[in-house]
N, C-alpha and C positions, 0 to 999 in steps of 0.2 A: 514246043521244045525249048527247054532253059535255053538261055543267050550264054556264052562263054565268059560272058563279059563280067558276069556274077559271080565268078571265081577270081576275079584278076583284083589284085589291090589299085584303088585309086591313087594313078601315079604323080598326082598334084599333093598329096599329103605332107608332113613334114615325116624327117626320117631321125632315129635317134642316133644320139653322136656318139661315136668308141663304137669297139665290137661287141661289148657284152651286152647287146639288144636287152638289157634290162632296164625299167624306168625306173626314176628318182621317189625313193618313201614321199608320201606327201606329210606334211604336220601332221600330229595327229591331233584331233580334236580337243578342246578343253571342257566340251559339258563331260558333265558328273553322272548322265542318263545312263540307265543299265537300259537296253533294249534289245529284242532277240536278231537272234542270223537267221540268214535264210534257210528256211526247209531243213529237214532229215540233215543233209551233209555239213550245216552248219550247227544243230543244235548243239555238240560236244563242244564245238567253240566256246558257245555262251557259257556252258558248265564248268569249262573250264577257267574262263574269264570271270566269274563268282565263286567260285570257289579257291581258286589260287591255284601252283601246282606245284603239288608236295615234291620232298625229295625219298631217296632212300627206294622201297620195295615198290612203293605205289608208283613213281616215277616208270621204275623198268617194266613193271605189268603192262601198263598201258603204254609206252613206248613200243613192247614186244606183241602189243595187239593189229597196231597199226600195218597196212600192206601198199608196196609205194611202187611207183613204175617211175623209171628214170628216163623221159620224155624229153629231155632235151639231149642226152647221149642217142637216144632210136633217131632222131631226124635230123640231128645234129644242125649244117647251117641252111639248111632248105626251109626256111620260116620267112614271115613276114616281119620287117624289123618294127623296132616299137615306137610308137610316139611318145617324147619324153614330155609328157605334160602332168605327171601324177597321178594318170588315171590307173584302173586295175583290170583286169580282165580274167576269167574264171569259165573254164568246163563244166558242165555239170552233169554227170549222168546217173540214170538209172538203169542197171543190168536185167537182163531180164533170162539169166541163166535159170535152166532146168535142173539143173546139177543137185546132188548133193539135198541138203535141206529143203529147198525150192520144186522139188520134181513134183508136188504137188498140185504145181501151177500150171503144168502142160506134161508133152515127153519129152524128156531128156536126148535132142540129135546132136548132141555134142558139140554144140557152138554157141555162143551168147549176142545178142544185138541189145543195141541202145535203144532200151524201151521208152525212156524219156531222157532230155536232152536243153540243155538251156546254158545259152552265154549269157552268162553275169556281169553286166559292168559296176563297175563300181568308182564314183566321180570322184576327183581330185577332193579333197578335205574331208573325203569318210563320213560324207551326211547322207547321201543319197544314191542312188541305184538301179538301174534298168536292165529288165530280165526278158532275155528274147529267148522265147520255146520255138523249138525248129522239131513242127511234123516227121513221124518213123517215118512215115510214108511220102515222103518231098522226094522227086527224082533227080540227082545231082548229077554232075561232074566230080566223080571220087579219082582223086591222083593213085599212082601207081604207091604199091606201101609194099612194106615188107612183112615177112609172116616166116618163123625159125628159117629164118635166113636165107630166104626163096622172095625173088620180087613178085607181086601177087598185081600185074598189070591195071593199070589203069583203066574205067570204065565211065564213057558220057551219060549211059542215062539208068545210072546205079541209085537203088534207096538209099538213102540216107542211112539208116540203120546198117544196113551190112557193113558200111566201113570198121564196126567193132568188129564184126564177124571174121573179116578176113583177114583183119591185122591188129587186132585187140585196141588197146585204151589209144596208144601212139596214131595208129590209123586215123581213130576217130579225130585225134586230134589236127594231124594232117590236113583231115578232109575237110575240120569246121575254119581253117584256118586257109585254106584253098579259097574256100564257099565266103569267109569276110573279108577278106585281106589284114586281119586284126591277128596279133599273136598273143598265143594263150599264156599267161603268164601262171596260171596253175590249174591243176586237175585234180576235182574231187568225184567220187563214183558210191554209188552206194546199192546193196542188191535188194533182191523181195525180201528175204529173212532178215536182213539188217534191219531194214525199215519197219518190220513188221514188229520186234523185239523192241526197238527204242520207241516207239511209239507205248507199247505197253506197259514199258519201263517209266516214262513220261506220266501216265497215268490213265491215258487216251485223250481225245482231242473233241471238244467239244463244237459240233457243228447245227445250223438250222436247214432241211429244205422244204422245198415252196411245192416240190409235188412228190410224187412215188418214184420209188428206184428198186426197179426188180430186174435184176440182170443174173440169170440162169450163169454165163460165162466166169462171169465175177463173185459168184456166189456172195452177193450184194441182196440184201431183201431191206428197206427204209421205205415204212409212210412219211406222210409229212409231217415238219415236226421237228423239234429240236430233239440232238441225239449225242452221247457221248460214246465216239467210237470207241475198241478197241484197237490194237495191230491188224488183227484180219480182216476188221470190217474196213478198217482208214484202206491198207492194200488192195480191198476192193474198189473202193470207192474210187482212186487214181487210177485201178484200171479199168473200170468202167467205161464202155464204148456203145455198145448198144442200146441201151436202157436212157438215154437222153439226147436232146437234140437231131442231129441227122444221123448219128449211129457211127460217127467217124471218130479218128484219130481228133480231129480237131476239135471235137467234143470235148473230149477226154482231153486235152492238154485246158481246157476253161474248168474246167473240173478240179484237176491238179494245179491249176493257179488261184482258183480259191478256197482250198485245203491245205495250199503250202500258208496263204495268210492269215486261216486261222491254227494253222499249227504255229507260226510265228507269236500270234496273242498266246497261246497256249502254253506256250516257254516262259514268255515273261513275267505269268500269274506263276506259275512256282516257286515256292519259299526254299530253293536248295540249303539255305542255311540251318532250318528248320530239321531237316534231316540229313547226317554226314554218311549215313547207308545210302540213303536216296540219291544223293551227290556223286557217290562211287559208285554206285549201279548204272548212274546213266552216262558218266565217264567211261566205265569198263563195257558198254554194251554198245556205246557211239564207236571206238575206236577198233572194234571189233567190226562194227560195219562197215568201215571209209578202206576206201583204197585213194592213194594222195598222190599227186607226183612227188618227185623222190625229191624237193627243196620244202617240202610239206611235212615231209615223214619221221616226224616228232612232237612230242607234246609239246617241248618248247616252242618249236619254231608254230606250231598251231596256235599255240596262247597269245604268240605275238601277233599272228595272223587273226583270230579273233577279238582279239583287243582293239586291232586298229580298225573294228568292225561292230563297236558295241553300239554306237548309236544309230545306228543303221535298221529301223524297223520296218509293218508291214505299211505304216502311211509314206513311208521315204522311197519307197519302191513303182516304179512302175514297169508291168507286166502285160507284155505284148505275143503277137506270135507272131514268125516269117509270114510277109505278107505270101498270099497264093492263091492258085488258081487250081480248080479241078482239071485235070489232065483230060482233054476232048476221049482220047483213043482208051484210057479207063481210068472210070468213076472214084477207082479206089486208091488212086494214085494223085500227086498232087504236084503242081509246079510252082517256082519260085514266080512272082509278078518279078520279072526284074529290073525295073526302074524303080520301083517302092522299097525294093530288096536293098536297091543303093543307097537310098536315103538313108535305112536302118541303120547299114553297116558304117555310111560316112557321119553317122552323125556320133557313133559310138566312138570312134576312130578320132575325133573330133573332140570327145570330151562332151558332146550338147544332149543335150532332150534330144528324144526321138520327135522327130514331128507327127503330129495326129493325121498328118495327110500321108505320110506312110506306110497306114495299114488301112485305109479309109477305102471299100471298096476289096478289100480280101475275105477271101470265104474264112480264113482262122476267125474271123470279125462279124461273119454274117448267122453263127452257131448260138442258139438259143440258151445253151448248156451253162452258160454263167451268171444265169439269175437261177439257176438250181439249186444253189448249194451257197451257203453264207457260213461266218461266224459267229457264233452264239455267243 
């Protein structure tokens, strides 16, 4: 059973000074490096970091694309205060709604969960970056949230995932923010259709793997072999679970972390200058995809947030998962180790490398699934 103690911030940390739990910009960098953002929710950054951003018609199009949730009005002062050292902190999800476009991908029961999930740190001086995937299937401690305006009680040994479910983007963040002790300083979400279009838009994404991938769920069919996805096949390929390693969640998040690194190469090789359709296609089809927290939700305030993120590529990154443990009572459930869980979160919290001893000994680490799939 998780320990409680994994929800609770480390009460030895330093606390940030004034009330507006917000930390100090760090310098921003002085190379000259164009390099990509992370993943799907970052790419429109980079396009819009090379290509400028206009004013006039183009400005309000892609302003009036963009969809924001105002997450610091939902939870108001029940957060974790910040550590003022210049680091950054970032939400990352994946929706995994049936709705609308997407009904494709399952049936539509009228709720959405965080089909993938990653705290992004990002270090004081904007060089480097450590990306923790946290398991749909981890059984937490989700605090009590609210949901149109009804409190939706609090639950000890709830998925992970449900906290969108019961109380959309603000829940999730709540409960990632319980489960660190770290506060989120922004939220980026992006769904299947989104991803699937900017991917296409992009061009597809050029990948290698080492053996076969045929997953009937995923409608994924890959020998081995270098291959240049498209949207449908790349959105297979992240949700792919069964067709590699031991068929879990945990698979599947080694999978999506070496697909977000070569979609990262994959940004950077594009000449947007080369084409100014090209440039506003994948401007108008990123912004279209992102749902942002509401200090996010503008081009501008995005441009400044990707700017201060261009030299940040896939070698600056390192990409871990919650350390855990198979849950004894079922297989398909998963727990936090929670002394290795502490290390994670204090070391983030801290500004430091994760340590290797960390995750060393967690089943997210003992998954075959990431010698499967490379960058071509």
């Amino acid at each position: 059973m998780a320990d409680d103690s994994n929800s609770t911030p480390d009460a030895r940390r330093p606390r940030a000074r004034g009330g507006s739990g917000r930390r100090r910009k760090a310098p921003e960098p002085r190379s000259t490096r164009r390099k990509a953002l992370l993943g799907t929710a970052w790419t429109m950054g980079t396009v819009l970091v090379l290509g400028g951003v206009g004013a006039g018609y183009l400005y309000y199009k892609l302003n009036g694309n963009l969809t924001s949730v105002n997450i610091n009005s939902a939870l108001g002062s029940d957060r974790p205060e910040n550590v003022d050292n210049g680091s950054m902190d970032i939400l990352v999800l994946g929706s995994d709604s049936r709705a609308g476009k997407n009904a494709k991908y399952g049936k539509d029961e009228g709720t959405s969960r965080s089909d993938t999930a990653m705290v992004v740190h990002i270090y004081k001086g904007r060089q480097k970056a450590s990306v923790v995937s946290i398991p749909r299937d981890t059984l937490i401690r989700r605090p009590a949230c609210v949901k149109d305006g009804k409190t939706v009680p609090a639950q000890r040994m709830a998925m992970f995932n449900s906290a969108y479910e019961v109380g959309g983007p603000a829940c999730a963040v709540k409960t990632v923010e319980s489960l660190t002790g770290i506060r989120m300083d922004h939220y980026l979400e992006v769904d299947f259709s989104g991803f699937k279009h900017l991917i296409d838009e992009l061009g597809g994404v050029n990948i290698t793997t080492t053996q076969p991938i045929h997953d009937k769920q995923s409608h994924l069919d890959l020998d081995p072999g270098e291959h240049r996805l498209n949207g449908e096949q790349s959105l297979g390929l992240v949700r792919t679970r069964h067709a590699v390693g031991d068929g879990s969640d945990l698979g599947r998040i080694q999978l999506q972390q070496a697909f977000i690194k070569a979609l990262l190469e994959q940004v950077k090789s594009v000449d947007l200058f080369s084409s100014p359709k090209k440039l506003y296609g994948l401007a108008d089809t990123s912004t279209k995809a992102l749902t942002t927290d509401s200090e996010l939700a503008s081009v501008s305030k995005l441009y400044d947030f990707a700017k201060g993120l261009k030299n940040i590529g896939s070698g600056d990154m390192r990409m871990v998962t919650l350390p855990v443990r198979y849950d004894p009572a079922n297989p398909n459930r998963v727990l936090p180790i929670d002394s290795k869980a502490r290390e994670v979160w204090r070391a983030l919290r801290w500004d430091r490398p994760i340590p290797a001893s960390a995750t060393k000994g967690s089943a997210g680490d003992s998954t075959s699934a990431d010698k499967v799939v490379r960058g071509s």
